[in-house]
C-alpha positions as CSV (number, residue, x, y, z in Angstrom):
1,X,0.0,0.0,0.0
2,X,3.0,2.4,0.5
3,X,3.3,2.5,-3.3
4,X,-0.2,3.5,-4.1
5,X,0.2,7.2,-3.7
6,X,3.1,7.6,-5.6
7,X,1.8,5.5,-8.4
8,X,-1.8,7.3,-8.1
9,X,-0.4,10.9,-7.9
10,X,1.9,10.4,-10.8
11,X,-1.5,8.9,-13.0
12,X,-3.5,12.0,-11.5
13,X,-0.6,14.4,-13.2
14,X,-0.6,12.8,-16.3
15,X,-4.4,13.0,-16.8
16,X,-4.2,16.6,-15.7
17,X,-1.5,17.3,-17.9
18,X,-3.3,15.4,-21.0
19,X,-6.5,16.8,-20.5
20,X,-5.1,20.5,-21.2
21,X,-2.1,19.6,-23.0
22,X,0.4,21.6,-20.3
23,X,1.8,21.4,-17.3
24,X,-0.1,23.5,-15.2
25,X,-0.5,24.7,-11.5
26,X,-3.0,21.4,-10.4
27,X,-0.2,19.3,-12.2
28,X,2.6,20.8,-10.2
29,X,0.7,19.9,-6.9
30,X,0.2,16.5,-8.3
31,X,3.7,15.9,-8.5
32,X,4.4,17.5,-5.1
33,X,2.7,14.5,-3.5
34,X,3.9,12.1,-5.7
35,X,7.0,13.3,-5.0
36,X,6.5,12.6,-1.5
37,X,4.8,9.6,-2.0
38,X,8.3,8.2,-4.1
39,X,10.3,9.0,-0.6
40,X,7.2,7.3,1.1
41,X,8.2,4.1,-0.4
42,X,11.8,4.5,0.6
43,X,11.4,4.6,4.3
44,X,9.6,1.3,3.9
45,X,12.6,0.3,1.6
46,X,15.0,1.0,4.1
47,X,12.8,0.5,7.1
48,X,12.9,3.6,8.7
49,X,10.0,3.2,10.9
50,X,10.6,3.9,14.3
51,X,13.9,5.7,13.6
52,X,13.5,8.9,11.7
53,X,9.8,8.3,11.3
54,X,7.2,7.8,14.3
55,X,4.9,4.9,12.6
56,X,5.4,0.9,11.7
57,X,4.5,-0.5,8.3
58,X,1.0,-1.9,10.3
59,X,0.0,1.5,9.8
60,X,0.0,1.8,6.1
61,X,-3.5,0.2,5.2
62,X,-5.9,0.5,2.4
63,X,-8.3,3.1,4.5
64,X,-6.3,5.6,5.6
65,X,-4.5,5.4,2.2
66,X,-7.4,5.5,0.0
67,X,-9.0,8.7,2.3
68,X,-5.1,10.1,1.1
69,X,-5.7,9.7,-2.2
70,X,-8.8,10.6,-2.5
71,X,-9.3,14.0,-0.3
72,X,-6.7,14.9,-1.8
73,X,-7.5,14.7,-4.8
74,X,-10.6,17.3,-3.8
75,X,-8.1,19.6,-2.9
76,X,-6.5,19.4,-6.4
77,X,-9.0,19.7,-8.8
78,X,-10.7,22.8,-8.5
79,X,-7.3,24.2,-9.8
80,X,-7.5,22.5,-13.2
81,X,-9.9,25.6,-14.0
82,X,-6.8,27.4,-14.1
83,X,-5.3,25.5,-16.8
84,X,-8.1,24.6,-18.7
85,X,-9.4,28.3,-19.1
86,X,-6.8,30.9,-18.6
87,X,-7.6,34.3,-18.1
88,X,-6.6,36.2,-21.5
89,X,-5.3,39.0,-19.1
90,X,-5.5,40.3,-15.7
91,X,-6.2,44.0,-14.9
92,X,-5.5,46.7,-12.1
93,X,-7.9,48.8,-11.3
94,X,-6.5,50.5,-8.3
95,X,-2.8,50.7,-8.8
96,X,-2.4,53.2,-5.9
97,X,-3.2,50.3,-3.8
98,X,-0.9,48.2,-5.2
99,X,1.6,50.7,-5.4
100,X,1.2,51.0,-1.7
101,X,1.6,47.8,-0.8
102,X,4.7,47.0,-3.0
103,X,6.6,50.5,-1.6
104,X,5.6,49.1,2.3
105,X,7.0,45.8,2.0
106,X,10.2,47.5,0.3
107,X,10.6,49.5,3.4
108,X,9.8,46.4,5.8
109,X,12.5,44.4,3.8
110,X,15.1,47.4,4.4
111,X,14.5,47.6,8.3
112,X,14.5,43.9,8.3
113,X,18.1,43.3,6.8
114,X,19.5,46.3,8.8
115,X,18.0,45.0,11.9
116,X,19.1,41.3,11.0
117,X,22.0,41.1,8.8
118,X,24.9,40.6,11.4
119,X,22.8,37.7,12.7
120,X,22.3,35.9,9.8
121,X,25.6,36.7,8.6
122,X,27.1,35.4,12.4
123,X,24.6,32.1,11.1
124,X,25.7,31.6,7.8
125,X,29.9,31.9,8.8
126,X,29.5,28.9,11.9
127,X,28.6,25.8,12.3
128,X,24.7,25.2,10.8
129,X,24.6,22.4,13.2
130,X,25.0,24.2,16.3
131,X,23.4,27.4,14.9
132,X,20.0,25.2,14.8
133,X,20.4,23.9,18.4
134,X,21.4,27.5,19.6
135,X,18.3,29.4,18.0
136,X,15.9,27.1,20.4
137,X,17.8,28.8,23.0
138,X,16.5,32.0,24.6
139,X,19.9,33.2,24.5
140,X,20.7,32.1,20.8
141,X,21.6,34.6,17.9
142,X,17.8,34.0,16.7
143,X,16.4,35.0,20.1
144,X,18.5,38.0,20.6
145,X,18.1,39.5,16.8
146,X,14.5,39.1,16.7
147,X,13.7,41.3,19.8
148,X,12.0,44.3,20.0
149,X,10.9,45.7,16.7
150,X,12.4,42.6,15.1
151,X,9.7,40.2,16.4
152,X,6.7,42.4,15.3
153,X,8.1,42.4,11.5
154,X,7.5,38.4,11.8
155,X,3.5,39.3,11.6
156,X,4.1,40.6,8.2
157,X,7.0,38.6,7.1
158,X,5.3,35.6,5.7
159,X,2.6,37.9,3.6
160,X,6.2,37.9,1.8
161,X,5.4,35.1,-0.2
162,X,2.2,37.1,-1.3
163,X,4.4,39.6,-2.8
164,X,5.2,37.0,-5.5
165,X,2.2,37.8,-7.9
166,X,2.9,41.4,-7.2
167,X,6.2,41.0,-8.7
168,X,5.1,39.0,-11.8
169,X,1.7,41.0,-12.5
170,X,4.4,44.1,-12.6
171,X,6.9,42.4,-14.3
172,X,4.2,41.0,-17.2
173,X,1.6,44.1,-17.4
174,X,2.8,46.9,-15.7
175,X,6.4,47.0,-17.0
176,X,7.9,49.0,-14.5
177,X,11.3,49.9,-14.3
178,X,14.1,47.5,-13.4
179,X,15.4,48.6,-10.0
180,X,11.2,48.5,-9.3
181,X,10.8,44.9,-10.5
182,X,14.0,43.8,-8.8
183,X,13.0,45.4,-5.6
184,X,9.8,44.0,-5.8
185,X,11.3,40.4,-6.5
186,X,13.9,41.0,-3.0
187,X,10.3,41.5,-1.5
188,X,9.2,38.4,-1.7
189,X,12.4,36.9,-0.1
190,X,12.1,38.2,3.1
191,X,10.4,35.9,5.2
192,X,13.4,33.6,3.6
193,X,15.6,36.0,4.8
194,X,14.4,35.7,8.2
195,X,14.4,32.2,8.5
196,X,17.8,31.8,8.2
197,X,18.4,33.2,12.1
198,X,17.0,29.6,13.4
199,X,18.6,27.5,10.1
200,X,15.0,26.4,8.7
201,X,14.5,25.0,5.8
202,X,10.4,25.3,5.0
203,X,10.6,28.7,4.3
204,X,13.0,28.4,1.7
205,X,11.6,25.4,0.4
206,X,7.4,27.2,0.8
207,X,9.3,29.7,-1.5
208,X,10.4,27.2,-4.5
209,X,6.6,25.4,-4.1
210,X,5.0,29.6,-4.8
211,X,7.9,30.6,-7.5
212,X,7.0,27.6,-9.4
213,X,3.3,27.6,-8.8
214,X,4.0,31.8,-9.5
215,X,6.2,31.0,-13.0
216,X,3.2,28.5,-14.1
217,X,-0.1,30.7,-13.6
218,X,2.3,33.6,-15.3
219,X,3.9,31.7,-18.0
220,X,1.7,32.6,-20.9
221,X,2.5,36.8,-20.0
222,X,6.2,35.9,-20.3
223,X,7.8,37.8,-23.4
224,X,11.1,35.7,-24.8
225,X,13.5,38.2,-23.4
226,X,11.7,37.8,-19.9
227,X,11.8,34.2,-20.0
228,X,15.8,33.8,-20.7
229,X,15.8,36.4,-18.0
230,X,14.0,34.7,-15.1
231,X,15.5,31.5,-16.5
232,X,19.3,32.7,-15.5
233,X,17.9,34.6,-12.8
234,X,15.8,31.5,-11.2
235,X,18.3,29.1,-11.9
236,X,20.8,31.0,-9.9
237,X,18.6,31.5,-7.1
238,X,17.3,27.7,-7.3
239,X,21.0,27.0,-7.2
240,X,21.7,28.5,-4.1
241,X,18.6,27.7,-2.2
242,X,19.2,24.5,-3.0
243,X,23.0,24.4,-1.6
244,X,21.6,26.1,1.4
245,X,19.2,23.1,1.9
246,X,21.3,20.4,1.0
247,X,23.9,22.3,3.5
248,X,21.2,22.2,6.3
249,X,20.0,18.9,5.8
250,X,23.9,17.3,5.8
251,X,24.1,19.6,9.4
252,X,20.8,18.1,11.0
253,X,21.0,14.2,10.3
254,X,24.8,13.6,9.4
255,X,25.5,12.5,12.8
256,X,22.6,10.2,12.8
257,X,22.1,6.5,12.5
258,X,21.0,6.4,9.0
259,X,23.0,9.0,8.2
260,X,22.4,12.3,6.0
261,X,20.2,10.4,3.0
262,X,18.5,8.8,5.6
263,X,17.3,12.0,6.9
264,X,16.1,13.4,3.9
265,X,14.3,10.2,3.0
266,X,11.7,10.5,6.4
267,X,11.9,14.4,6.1
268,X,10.2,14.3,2.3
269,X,8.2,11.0,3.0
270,X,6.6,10.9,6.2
271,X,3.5,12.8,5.7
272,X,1.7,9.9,4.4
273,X,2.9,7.5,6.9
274,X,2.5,9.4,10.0
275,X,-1.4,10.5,8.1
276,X,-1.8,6.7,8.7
277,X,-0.3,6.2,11.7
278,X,-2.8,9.1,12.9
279,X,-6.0,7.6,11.1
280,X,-5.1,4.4,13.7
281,X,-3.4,5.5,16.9
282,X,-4.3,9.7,17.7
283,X,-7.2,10.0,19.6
284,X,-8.5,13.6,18.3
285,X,-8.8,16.6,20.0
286,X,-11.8,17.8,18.9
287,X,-10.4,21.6,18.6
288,X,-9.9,24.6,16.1
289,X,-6.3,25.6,17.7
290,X,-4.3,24.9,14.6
291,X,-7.4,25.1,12.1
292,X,-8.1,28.8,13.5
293,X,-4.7,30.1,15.6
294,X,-5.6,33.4,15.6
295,X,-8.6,32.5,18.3
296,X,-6.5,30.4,20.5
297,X,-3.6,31.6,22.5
298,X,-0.9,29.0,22.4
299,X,0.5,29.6,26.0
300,X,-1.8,27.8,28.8
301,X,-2.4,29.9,31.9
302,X,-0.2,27.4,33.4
303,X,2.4,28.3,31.0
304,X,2.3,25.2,29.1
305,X,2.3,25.3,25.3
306,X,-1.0,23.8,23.9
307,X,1.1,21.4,21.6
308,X,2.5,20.2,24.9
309,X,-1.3,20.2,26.3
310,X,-2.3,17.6,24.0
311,X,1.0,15.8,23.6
312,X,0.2,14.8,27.7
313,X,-3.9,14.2,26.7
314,X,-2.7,11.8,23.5
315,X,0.6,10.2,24.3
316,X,1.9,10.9,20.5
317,X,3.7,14.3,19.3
318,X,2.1,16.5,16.5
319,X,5.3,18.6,15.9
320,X,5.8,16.2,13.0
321,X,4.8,16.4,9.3
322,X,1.7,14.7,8.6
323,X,0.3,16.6,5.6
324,X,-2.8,18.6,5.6
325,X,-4.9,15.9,6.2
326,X,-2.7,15.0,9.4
327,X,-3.8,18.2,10.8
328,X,-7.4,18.1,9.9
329,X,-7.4,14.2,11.6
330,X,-6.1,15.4,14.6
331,X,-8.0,18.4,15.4
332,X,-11.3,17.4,13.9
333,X,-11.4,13.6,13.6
334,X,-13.0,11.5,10.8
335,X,-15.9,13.1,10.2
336,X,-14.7,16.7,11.0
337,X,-11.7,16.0,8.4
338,X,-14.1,14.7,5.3
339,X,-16.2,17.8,5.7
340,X,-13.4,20.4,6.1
341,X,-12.2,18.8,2.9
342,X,-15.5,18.7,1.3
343,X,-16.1,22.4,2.6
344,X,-12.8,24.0,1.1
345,X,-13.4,21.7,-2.0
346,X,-16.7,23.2,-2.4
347,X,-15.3,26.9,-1.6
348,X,-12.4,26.7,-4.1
349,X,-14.9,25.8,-7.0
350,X,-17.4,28.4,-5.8
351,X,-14.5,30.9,-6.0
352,X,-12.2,30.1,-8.5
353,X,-15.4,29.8,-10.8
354,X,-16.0,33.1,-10.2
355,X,-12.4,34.7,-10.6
356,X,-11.0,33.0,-13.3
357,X,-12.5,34.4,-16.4
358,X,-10.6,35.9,-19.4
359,X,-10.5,39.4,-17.9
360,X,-8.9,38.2,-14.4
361,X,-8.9,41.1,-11.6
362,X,-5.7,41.2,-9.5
363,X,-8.2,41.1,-6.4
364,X,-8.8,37.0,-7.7
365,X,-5.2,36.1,-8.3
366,X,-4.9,37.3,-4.7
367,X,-7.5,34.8,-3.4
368,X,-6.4,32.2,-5.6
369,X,-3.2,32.3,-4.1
370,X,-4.4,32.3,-0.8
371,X,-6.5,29.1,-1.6
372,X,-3.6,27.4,-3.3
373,X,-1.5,27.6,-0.7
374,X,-3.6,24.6,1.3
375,X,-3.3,21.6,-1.1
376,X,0.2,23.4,-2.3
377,X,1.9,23.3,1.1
378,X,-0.5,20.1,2.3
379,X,1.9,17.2,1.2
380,X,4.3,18.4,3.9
381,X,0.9,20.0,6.8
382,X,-1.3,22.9,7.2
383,X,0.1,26.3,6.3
384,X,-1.9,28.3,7.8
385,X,-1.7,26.3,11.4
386,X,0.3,29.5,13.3
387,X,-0.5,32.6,14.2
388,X,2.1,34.7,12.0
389,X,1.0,32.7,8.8
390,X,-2.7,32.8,9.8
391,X,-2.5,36.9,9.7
392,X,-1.2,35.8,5.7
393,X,-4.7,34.8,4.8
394,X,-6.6,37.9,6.6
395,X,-3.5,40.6,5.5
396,X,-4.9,38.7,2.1
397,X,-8.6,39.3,2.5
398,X,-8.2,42.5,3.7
399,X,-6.5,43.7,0.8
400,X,-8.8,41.3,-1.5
401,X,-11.9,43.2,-0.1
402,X,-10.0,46.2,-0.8
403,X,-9.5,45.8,-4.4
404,X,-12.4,44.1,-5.0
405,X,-14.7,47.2,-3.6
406,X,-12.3,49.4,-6.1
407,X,-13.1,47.4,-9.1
408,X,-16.7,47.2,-8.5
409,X,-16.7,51.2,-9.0
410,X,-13.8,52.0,-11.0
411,X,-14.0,53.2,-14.8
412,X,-13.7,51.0,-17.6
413,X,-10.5,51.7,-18.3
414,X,-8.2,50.1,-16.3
415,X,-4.4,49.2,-16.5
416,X,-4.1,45.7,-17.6
């Protein structure tokens, strides 16, 4: 049964990929979890379980891995509308807005590599290994750079990945000048930027899963000169994210048992086996604090952590990567993780039905985005399970409503 994801995910892209004749951004998240699946069948290969991965091969049944498969799959589809009808072009109508936003996160990303530079330069020149023990340390480089001022940029730090489309709808319609568009790209680097205080790797890797999602939805805009551009220019980045990972990754599990490969192999695969070692051994919680962070507070009055909370109610740790259905099993059980499903499901067709047409508003690239990122970051968990990235999605609706109130009484002609 391990196999079956990989095998199905890699069927599911094809058939996506047929049925429009490109490779588009329902495609890419196809491949993500067959991807994921392929390292899936390499920790039962090597027999990782109970060493790098908290599960046994009992787990892996036919239910939980056919509920896998199939939710999803829901959270897929929607996004074929994407491919199969692409917007002929997508308009501005309130550019001062936009302008705003792009000149406000060019000032947050200044103050942030003043206020941080040393310390991830102090990270970057010592040992990667120690750095990453250190910054869970209240005394760590991490803990003493982010104070103060610091710590209040990470609320609008991960709406940095948001600043992707900005970047691209600038780059393909509103051909600004250079220093703008390369300004505008730094943007959208500067929650990876901060991550590099406590050596983390999602951040980095969250970015490659948007660029490539970003490159996908924005390919047809592309003139050739901006294609061999971005090509050099992504490659080169790619390059060295890549170096940074792989740098990381050697730091973290060289010194263990199964060695540095053996690392990476339960790091990429263990969302589907620890889904099924959930589906058969957590007893849910029953709450919203991951679903909905912003409504919880994650300190106890006690001073316990609520991850800690239920790690003493359950017996078994959730600080692990289970994918998105992990999260929606744990929290909401069974029943409560079908219908979430079936809910955003239902919610992504609704909407994306109703944004994607062949004169696309920015307002709806915004909200596709911010619906994307579930099934796009949900072979590795729940993106918006925190507080910081939580604010993401209402930073996102709040400038959605914005633009969207804009274009309902602007004038026809619009920049585009």
């Amino acid at each position: 049964m391990v196999a079956v994801p990989f095998i199905y995910f890699s069927i599911l892209a094809c058939l996506l990929w047929r049925q429009t004749r490109t490779f588009g951004v329902a495609s890419l998240m196809a491949v993500l979890y067959a991807i994921s699946g392929f390292f899936s069948i390499l920790i039962d290969v090597n027999d990782f379980y109970g060493i790098n991965v908290s599960a046994s091969a009992d787990d892996v049944t036919f239910m939980p891995t056919f509920l896998y498969c199939a939710l999803i799959t829901l959270l897929i589809l929607p996004f074929q509308k994407v491919a199969r009808n692409p917007p002929r072009q997508i308009v501005l109508k309130d550019e001062r807005f936009f302008n705003l936003i792009c000149f406000a996160y060019m000032a947050l990303l200044v103050v942030t590599v003043l206020l941080m530079f040393r310390g991830v330069s102090t990270v970057l020149h010592s040992d990667l290994q120690e750095m990453k023990i250190e910054s869970r340390t209240a005394d760590g480089v991490a803990a003493t750079t982010r104070g103060g001022a610091a710590s209040f940029l990470n609320y609008f730090a991960d709406f940095s990945f948001f600043m992707l489309p900005f970047f691209f709808f600038s780059l393909c319609f509103l051909h600004r000048h250079f220093l703008f568009n390369l300004l505008l790209f730094c943007t959208t680097l500067m929650r990876v930027f901060i991550s590099l205080l406590s050596v983390d790797r999602s951040r980095p890797l969250f970015w490659i899963y948007m660029a490539a999602f970003s490159v996908l939805f924005f390919r047809p805009y592309f003139s050739k000169k901006q294609k061999r551009v971005l090509f050099i220019a992504g490659s080169t980045l790619a390059y060295l994210l890549v170096a940074y990972f792989a740098a990381v990754t050697v730091a973290r599990f060289h010194f263990r048992s199964t060695g540095t490969s053996g690392g990476l192999i339960a790091y990429a695969g263990q969302p589907f086996v620890h889904f099924c070692h959930y589906y058969h051994n957590y007893p849910p919680v029953y709450s919203f604090y991951r679903i909905f962070p912003l409504f919880y507070s994650p300190i106890l009055p006690n001073g316990d952590t609520l991850q800690w909370h239920y790690f003493l109610q359950t017996g078994i740790a959730t600080n692990v990567f289970t994918s998105v259905l992990g999260v929606f099993y744990a929290d909401l059980g069974l029943i409560g993780m079908i219908s979430m499903v079936l809910c955003l499901h239902f919610l992504f067709k609704f909407v994306l039905n109703r944004v994607v047409k062949h004169e696309m508003n920015f307002s709806g690239v915004l909200l596709m985005y911010a619906m994307a990122i579930i099934p796009l970051w949900g072979n590795i968990s729940y993106w918006y399970n925190v507080r910081p990235r939580m604010m993401t999605l209402v930073f996102c609706l709040l400038a959605v409503t914005r633009m969207y109130f804009k274009e309902r009484n602007s004038l026809p002609e619009a920049r585009g």
